[in-house]
Structures are given as structure tokens and as C-alpha cells.
VOPAGU-2260 file (C-alpha; in pm, 1 decimal, decimal comma):
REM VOPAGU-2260
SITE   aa  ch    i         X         Y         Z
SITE  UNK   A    0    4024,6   -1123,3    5103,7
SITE  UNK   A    1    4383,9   -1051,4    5053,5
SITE  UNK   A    2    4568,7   -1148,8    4732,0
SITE  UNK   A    3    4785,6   -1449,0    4781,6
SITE  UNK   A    4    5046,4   -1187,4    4671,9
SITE  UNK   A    5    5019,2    -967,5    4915,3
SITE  UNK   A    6    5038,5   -1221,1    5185,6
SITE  UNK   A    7    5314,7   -1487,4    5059,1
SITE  UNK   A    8    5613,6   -1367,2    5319,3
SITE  UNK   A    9    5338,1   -1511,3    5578,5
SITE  UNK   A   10    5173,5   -1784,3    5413,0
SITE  UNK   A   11    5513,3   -1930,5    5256,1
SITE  UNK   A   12    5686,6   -1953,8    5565,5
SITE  UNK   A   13    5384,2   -2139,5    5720,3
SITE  UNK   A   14    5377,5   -2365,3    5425,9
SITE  UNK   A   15    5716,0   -2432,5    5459,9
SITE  UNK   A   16    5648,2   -2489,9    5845,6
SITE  UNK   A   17    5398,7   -2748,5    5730,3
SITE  UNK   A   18    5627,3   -2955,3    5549,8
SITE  UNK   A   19    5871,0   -2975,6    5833,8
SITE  UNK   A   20    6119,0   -2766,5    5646,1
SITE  UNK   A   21    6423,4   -2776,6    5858,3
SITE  UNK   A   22    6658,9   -2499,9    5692,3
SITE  UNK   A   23    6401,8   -2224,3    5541,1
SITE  UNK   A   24    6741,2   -2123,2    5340,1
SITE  UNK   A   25    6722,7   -2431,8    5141,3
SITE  UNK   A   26    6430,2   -2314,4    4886,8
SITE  UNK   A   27    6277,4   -1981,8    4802,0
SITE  UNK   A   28    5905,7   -1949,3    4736,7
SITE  UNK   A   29    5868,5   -1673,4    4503,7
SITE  UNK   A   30    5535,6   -1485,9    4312,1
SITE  UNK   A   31    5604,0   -1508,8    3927,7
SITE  UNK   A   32    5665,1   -1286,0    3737,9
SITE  UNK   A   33    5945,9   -1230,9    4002,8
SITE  UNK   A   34    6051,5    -895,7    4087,4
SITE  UNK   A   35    6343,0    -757,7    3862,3
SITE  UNK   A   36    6318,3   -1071,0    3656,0
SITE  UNK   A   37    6589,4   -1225,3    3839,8
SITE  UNK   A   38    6687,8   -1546,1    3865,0
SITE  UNK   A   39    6641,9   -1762,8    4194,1
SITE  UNK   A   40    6950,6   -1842,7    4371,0
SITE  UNK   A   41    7003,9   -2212,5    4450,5
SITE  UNK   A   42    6809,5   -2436,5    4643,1
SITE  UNK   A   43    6496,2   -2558,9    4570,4
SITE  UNK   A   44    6253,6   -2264,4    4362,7
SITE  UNK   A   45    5871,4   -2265,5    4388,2
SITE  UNK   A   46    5728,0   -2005,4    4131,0
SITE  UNK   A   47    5376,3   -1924,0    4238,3
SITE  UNK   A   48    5197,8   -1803,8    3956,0
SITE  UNK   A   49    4854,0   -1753,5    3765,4
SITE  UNK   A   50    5053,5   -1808,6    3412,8
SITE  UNK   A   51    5221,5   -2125,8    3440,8
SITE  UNK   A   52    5299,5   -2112,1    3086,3
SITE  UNK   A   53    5499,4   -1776,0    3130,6
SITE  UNK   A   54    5692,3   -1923,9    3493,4
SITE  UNK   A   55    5806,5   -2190,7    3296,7
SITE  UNK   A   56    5909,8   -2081,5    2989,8
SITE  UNK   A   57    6123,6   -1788,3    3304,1
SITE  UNK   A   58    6265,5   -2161,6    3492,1
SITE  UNK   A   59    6382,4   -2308,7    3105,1
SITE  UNK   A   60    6575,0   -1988,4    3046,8
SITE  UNK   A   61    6731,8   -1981,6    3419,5
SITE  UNK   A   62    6823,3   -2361,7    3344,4
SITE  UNK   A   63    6607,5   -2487,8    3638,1
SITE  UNK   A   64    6408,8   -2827,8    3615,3
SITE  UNK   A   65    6094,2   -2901,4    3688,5
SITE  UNK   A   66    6035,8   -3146,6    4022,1
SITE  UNK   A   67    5657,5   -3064,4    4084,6
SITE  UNK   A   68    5351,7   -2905,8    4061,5
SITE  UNK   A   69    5049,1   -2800,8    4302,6
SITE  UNK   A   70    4755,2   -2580,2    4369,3
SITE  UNK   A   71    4702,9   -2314,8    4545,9
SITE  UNK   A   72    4360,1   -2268,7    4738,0
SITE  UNK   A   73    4186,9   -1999,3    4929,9
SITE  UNK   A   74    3861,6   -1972,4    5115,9
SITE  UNK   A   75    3744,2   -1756,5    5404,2
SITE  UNK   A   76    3650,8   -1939,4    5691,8
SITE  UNK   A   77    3323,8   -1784,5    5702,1
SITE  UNK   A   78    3202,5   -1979,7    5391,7
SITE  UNK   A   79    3308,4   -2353,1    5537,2
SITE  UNK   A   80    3150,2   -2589,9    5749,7
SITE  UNK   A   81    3368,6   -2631,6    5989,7
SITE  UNK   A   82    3195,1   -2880,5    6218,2
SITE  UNK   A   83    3354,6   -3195,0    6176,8
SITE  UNK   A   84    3089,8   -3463,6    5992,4
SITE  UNK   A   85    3267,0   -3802,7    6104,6
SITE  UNK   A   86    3205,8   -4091,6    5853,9
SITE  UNK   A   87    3077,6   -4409,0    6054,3
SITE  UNK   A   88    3333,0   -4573,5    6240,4
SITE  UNK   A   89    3595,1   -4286,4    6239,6
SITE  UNK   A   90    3773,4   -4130,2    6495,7
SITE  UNK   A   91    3971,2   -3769,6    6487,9
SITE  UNK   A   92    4256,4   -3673,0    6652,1
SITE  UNK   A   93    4412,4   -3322,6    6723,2
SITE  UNK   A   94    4779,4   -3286,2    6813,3
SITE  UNK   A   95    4929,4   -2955,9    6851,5
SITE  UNK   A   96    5302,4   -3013,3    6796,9
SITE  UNK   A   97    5539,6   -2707,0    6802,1
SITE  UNK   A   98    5567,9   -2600,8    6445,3
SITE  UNK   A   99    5200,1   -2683,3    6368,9
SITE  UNK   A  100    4850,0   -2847,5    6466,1
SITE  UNK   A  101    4814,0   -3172,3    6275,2
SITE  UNK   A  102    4509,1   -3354,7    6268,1
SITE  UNK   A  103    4437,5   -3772,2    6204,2
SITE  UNK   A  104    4142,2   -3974,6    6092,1
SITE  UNK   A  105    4138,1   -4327,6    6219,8
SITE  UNK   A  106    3893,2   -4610,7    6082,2
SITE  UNK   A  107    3832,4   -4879,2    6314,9
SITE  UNK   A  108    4139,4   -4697,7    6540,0
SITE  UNK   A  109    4374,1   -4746,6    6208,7
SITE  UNK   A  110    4466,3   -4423,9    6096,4
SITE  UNK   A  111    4393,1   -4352,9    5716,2
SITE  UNK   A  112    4434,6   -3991,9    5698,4
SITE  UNK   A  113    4623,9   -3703,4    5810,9
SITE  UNK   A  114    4669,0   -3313,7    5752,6
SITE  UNK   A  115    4833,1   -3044,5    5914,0
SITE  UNK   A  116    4792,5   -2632,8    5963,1
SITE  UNK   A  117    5016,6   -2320,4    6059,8
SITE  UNK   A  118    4809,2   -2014,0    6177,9
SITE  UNK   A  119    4991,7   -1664,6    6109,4
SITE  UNK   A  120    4904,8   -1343,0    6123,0
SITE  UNK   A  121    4548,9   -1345,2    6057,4
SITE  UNK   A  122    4579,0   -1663,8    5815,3
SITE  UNK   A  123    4648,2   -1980,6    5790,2
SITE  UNK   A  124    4827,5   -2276,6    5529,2
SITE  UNK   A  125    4674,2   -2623,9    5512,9
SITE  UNK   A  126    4854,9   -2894,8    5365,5
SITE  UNK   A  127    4983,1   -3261,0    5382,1
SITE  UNK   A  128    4607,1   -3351,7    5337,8
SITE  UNK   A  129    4631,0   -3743,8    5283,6
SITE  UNK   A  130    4427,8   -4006,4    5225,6
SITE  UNK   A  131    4574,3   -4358,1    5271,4
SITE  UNK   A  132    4462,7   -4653,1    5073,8
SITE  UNK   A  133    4259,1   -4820,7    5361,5
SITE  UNK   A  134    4037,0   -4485,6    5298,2
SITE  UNK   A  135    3985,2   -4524,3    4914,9
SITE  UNK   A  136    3671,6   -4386,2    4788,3
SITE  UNK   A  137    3591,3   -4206,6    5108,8
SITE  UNK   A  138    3851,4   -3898,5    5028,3
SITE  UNK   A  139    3596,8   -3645,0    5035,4
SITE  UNK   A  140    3430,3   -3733,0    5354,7
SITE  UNK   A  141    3729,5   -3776,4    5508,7
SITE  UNK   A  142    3907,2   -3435,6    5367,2
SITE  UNK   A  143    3601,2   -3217,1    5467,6
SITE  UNK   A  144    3669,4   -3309,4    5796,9
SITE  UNK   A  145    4010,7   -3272,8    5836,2
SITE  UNK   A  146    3957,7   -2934,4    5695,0
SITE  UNK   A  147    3658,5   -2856,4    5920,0
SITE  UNK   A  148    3892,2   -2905,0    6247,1
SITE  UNK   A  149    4173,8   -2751,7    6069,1
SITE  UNK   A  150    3990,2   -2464,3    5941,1
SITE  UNK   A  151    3864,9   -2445,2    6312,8
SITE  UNK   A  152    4193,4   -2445,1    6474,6
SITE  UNK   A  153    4287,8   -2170,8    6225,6
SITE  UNK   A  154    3976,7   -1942,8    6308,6
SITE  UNK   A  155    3992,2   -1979,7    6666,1
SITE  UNK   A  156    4310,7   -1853,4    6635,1
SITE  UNK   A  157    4232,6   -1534,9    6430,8
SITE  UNK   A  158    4230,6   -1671,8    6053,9
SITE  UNK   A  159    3982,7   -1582,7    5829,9
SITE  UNK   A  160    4164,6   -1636,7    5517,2
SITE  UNK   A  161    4274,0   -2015,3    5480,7
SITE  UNK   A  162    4538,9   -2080,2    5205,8
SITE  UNK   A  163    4568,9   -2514,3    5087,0
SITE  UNK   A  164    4797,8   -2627,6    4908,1
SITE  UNK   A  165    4730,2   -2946,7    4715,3
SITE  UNK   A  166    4774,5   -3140,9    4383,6
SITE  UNK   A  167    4536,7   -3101,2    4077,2
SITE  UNK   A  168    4280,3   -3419,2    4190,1
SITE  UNK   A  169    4225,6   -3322,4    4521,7
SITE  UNK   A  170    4225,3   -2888,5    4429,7
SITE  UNK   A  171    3969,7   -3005,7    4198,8
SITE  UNK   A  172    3722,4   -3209,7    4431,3
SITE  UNK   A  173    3802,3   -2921,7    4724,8
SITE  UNK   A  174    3648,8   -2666,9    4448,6
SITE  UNK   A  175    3369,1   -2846,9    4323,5
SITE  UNK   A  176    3261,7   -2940,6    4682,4
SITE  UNK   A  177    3224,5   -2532,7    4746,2
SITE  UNK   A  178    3410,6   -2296,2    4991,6
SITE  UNK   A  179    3763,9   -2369,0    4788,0
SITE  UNK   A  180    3876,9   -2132,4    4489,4
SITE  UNK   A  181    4244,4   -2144,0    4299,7
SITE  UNK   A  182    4420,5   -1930,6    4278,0
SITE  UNK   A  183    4785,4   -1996,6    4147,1
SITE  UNK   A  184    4974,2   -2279,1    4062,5
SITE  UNK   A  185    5319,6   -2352,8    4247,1
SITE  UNK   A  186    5599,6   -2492,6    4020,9
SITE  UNK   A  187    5913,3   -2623,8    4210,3
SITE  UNK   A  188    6231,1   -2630,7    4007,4
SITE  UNK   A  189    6604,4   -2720,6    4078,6
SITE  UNK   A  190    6889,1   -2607,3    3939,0
């Protein structure tokens, strides 16, 4: 599997893609420590790193402030299920738009949960994984199947390497439900 490293001027595009990012210009995603030890330039800054401690005490001393925090996630698409396992009562849509696939999870026809995927060169970003109230204490079921017809999209398409990006709840039931393994935090500052 390729280093999220390696790979982030393809999979940070596509996660950008996945948040609807209308001006790409407007934030840099960059792998800490960052080359040359220069600072970002404007605009939102993710650092992407495996020593958060180190990427912060960089964004303090570059006067940045901290807005947020995820996880990254990888998993090869050979070790998922992806067969969809519907709850009872649930539906599951699949929507291709332009910039992405997004997917939805209705109960009783209500929707209560939602996620979306970009697919590039040989991998593909999951993200916006949500679970809406009317879904409380069903956010497993209902995440391992939007990732099963995500993480199908994605290897029908040529992905075998699947990158999600999530916060530190769901990252941690993703990993202890198998298939999911961190591998960096992302740390968004502004200036």
C-alpha cells in the first residue's frame, strides 16, 4: 500500500473535491514536517502529520490557529466487506453527481445518513460520513454500509487503496470494527 505521503497531490485534491471545495486556492493540504520548513501561505492550512505534537508546536511559531482536527484512515479494499448489510427498515441510495458519488441511508424513507467518495488514480477519499440523530445508536451499522457501497464504487473504478477522513469517535469505531488503520492526523489552522 502506498504511504499517504506519497499519494497526497491525489488524495488531497479528492478530499477537497469531497467537501465541495469551490476555489482549491483557498487552503493548502500539506505533509508535516513540510518541505524546507516553510511556512504556509494564506488560506486555510491542513498539516497532515504522524507527530501532531511537532505540527503544532511548527503552526504556533508561523502564528496560525488551530480550527480543527481529524483522522486519517486507510484500508485496501481487499480487506472490507463491501456488500452492503442494510439494517431493517433502511433504504440506500447512490447518486453520482459531478465532483463525486455520494451515497444516503433512509429509515422509514427519512434519510439519517449520508457520505460521499472521489475515485483517483488508483485510490479513493471517503468522507462526510454522517449520522443524523434519527440514527442514534445505529452509527456502526449504518457507517459499514455506506462504506461498503462507497468502497464499491471506488473499486469498481480501479481503487484499491481507500483513504477516510473522519473525527477521533468515528476513526476509532472504523478501527476497532477491522479493515480501517490511522495513519496521520490532519490539523487545520488559519492565519
Amino acid at each position: 500500500m502506498a504511504h499517504w505521503q506519497e499519494t497526497l497531490t491525489v488524495w488531497g485534491p479528492a478530499w477537497a473535491a469531497i467537501r465541495g471545495l469551490d476555489d482549491p486556492a483557498a487552503e493548502q493540504i500539506l505533509a508535516w514536517p513540510v518541505g524546507g520548513g516553510a511556512a504556509p501561505q494564506g488560506g486555510t492550512v491542513h498539516l497532515v502529520t504522524e507527530d501532531v505534537a511537532a505540527a503544532r508546536g511548527f503552526a504556533a511559531g508561523a502564528h496560525l490557529r488551530e480550527t480543527g482536527t481529524a483522522v486519517l484512515l486507510s484500508a485496501l479494499t481487499d480487506d472490507l466487506d463491501l456488500v452492503p448489510h442494510m439494517p431493517p427498515n433502511t433504504n440506500l441510495a447512490e447518486v453520482p453527481l459531478e465532483n463525486y458519488d455520494a451515497v444516503e441511508v433512509a429509515l422509514f424513507d427519512r434519510p439519517v445518513a449520508g457520505g460521499r467518495v472521489k475515485v483517483a488514480e488508483g485510490l479513493a477519499v471517503l468522507g462526510g460520513l454522517h449520522v443524523d440523530p434519527e440514527g442514534a445508536g445505529m452509527e456502526a451499522a449504518l457507517e459499514a454500509v455506506m462504506i461498503a457501497s462507497l468502497g464499491d464504487e471506488a473499486f469498481l473504478h480501479g481503487a484499491d487503496v481507500l483513504y477516510l477522513v473522519a473525527g477521533d469517535e468515528q476513526a476509532a469505531r472504523l478501527a476497532a470494527a477491522g479493515g480501517w488503520a490511522k495513519v496521520a492526523d490532519i490539523l487545520s489552522f488559519t492565519p
